[in-house]
C-alpha positions as CSV (number, residue, x, y, z in Angstrom):
1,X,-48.1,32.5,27.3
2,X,-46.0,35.7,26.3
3,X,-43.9,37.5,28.8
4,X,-42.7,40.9,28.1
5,X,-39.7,41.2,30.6
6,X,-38.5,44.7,32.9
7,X,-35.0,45.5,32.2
8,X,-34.5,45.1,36.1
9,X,-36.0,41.9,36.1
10,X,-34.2,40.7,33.1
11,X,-31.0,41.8,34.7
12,X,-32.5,39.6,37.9
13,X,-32.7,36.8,36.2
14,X,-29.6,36.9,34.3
15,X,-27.2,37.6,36.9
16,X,-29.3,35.2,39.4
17,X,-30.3,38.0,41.6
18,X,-32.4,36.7,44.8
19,X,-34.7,40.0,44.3
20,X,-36.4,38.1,41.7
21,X,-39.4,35.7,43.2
22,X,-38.9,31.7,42.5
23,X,-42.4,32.5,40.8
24,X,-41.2,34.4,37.9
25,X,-37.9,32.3,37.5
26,X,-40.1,29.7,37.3
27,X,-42.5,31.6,34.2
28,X,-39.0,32.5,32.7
29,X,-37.7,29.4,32.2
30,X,-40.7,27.7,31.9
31,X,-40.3,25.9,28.0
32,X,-44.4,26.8,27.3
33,X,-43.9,30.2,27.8
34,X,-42.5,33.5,25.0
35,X,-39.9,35.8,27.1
36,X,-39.5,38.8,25.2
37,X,-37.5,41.8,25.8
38,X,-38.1,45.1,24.9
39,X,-35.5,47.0,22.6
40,X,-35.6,49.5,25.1
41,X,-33.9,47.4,27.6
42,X,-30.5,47.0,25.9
43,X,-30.5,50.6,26.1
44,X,-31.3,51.1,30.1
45,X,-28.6,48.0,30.3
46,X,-26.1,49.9,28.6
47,X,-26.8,53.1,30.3
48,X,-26.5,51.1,33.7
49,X,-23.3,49.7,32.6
50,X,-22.3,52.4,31.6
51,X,-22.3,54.7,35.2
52,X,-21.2,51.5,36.8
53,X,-24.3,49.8,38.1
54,X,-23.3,46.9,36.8
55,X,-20.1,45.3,35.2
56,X,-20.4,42.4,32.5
57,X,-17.6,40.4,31.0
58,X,-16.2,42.0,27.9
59,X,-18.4,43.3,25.0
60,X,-21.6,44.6,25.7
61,X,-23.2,43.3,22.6
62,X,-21.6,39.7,22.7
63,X,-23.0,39.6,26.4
64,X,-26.7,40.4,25.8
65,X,-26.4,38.2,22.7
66,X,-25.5,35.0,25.0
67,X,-28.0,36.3,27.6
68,X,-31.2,36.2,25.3
């Protein structure tokens, strides 16, 4: 099945957030399943990083790269 992903749940996921239900970890990193992300999203991410809502290590394009 194909899963478009929320930025915010996305950023859940990534930084193991608990605001994300076991459920949807589960369909995330479930091997039968397509997570996409929407270009949109690494814009809102760097907009969020960018006002300080959240802080990633080093380069914000190396980061997203190792997180997808």
């Amino acid at each position: 099945m194909k899963f478009l992903l929320d930025t915010q749940a996305f950023l859940w996921f990534v930084l193991n957030d608990r605001a994300l239900s076991q459920i949807a970890c589960d369909l995330i990193v479930d091997p039968f399943n397509d997570i996409l992300l929407s270009p949109a999203s690494y814009w809102e991410i760097a907009i969020k990083v960018s006002i300080g809502k959240y802080e990633i290590p080093g380069d914000f394009a190396t980061w997203m790269e190792h997180q997808i």
